[in-house]
N, C-alpha and C positions, 0 to 999 in steps of 0.2 A: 504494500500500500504506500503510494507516495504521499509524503507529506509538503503544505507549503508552508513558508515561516511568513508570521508579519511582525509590523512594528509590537512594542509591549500594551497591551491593551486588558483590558477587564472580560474576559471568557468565562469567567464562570457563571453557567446558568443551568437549569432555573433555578430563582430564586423566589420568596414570597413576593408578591404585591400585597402593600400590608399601607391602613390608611390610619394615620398616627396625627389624635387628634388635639389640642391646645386651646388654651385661653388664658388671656391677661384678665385681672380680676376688672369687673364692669366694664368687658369690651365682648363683643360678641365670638363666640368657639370656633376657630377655625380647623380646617384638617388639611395635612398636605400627605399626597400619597409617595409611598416611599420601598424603593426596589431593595434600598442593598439593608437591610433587617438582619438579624442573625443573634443566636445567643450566644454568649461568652463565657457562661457560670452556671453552673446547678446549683451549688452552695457558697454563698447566697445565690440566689437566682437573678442573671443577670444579664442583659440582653445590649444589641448598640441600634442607633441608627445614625446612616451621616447623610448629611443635610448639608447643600453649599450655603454660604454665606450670603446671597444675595437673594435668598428666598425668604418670603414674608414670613414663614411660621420662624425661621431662625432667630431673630430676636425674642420671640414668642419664649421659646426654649428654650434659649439662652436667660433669660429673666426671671420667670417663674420654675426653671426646672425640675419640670416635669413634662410627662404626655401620657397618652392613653395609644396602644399599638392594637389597632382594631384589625381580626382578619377580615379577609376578603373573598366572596363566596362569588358563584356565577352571578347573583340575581345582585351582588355590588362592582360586578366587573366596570359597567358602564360611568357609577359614581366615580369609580377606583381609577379613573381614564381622565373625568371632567376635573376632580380631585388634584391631577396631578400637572395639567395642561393649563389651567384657571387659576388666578392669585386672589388669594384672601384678601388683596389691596381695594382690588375692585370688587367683587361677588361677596356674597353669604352661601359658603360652597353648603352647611347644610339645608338653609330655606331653596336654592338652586336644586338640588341635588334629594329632595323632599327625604331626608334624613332627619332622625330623632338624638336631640342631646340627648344621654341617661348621665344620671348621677354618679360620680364614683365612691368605694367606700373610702378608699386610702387618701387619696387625693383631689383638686379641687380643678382640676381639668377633667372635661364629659368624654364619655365613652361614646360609641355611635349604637345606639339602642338596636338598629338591624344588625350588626355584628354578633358573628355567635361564640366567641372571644373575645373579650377586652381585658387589655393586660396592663394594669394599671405600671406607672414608671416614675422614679424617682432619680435626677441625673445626677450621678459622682463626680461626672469629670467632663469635660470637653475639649477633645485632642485635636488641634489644627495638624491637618495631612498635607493640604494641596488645596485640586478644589473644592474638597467637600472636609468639615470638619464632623467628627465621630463623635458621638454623644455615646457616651460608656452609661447605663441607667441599670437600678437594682429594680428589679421585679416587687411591688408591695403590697398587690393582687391580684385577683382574674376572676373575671366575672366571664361566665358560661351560660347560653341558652340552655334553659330548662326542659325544653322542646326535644332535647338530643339524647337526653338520660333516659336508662331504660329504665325498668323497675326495680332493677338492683342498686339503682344509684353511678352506673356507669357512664362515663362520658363518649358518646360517637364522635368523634370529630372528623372523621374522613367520612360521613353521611352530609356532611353541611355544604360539599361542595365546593370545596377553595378552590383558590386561584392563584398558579403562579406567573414570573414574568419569564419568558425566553428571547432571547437576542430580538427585544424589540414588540416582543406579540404576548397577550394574555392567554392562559391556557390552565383550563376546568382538568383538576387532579383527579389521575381515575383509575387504573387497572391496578387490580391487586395483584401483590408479586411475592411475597410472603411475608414472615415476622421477623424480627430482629433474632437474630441466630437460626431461624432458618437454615441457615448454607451446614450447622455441626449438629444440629439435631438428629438423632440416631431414629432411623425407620423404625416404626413401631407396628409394622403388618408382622402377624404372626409366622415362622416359619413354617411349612409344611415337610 
C-alpha cells in the first residue's frame, strides 16, 4: 500500500461534536460547538476543551470558569452545525436554535435540556498552544436523561444516538463491534 506524506496537520478523527454551553452572570447563555473535546483524568475526572481566542464564548470561559459539555445526538446535529458557524455576538444560538436552558446542580452555567448528557465543568487551568488555547476542566457533575435508564437503573448511552465529527462531516455513531476486552475474552461455547 502506498502511502502519501503531507505537511503536519491534525488527522485525528473522529472525534465528538460536543456543544459546551456558558454564561456570564445576567447576560444571556451562550453555546459554542466544539470538535476537539477529550478526557484527561478518571480520578478526578477530568476533561479539556480548546477554544481559539477570538471566539465569543472565550472570554465567557475564561471569566466565569466554567461550562457545561452537552452531547450531541442526531436530532442536535443541525443545532451542533448552526452552534458552531453563528457567534453569540450577534444571535441567541438557544432562542435561534429552539433549545432549552436547564439548570445545573454544580455550577451556574445551563446545561442544554435536549442533551442526554451534560457534564457539568469547573476550569483548572488554561494552556495557551497556538491557535487554540486548552481549557484543562475537572468534571463536578453529569446530569443524564432519564428516558435512557432501564429499570435497573442503567444508563444507555449508545441508544441516544451521538454524533461524531470526521474530517469535516457529522456522522450518527452506530454498529456494534464489541466490549472492551472483547479481542482476550476466552470463548465460552461448550466443547463437544
Amino acid at each position: 500500500m502506498a502511502k502519501q506524506f503531507w505537511k503536519a496537520g491534525n488527522m485525528l478523527y473522529p472525534v465528538p461534536a460536543v456543544m459546551v454551553s456558558c454564561q456570564r452572570p445576567g447576560e444571556k447563555p451562550n453555546i459554542i460547538t466544539i470538535a476537539w473535546a477529550g478526557t484527561v483524568c478518571s480520578s478526578p475526572a477530568m476533561v479539556s476543551i480548546s477554544v481559539r481566542p477570538e471566539r465569543y464564548s472565550y472570554d465567557i470561559l475564561r471569566e466565569t470558569k466554567e461550562f457545561v459539555i452537552n452531547l450531541t445526538t442526531k436530532e442536535l446535529a443541525f443545532a451542533a452545525d448552526y452552534c458552531g458557524v453563528k457567534s453569540g455576538r450577534e444571535v441567541d444560538k438557544f432562542k435561534e436554535m429552539g433549545l432549552t436552558p436547564c439548570p445545573s446542580k454544580e455550577i451556574k452555567a445551563p446545561g442544554i435540556e435536549e442533551s442526554p448528557v451534560n457534564i457539568e465543568c469547573k476550569v483548572r487551568d488554561v494552556i495557551p498552544l497556538g491557535s487554540h488555547d486548552l481549557f484543562l476542566a475537572e468534571v463536578a457533575a453529569v446530569g443524564v436523561d432519564e428516558d435512557y435508564l432501564d429499570e435497573k437503573g442503567k444508563f444507555h448511552l449508545n441508544d441516544t444516538g451521538l454524533v461524531a465529527y470526521s474530517h469535516g462531516e457529522y456522522r450518527e455513531l452506530g454498529q456494534y463491534l464489541g466490549k472492551f476486552g472483547y479481542s482476550v475474552k476466552k470463548n465460552k461455547k461448550k466443547k463437544r
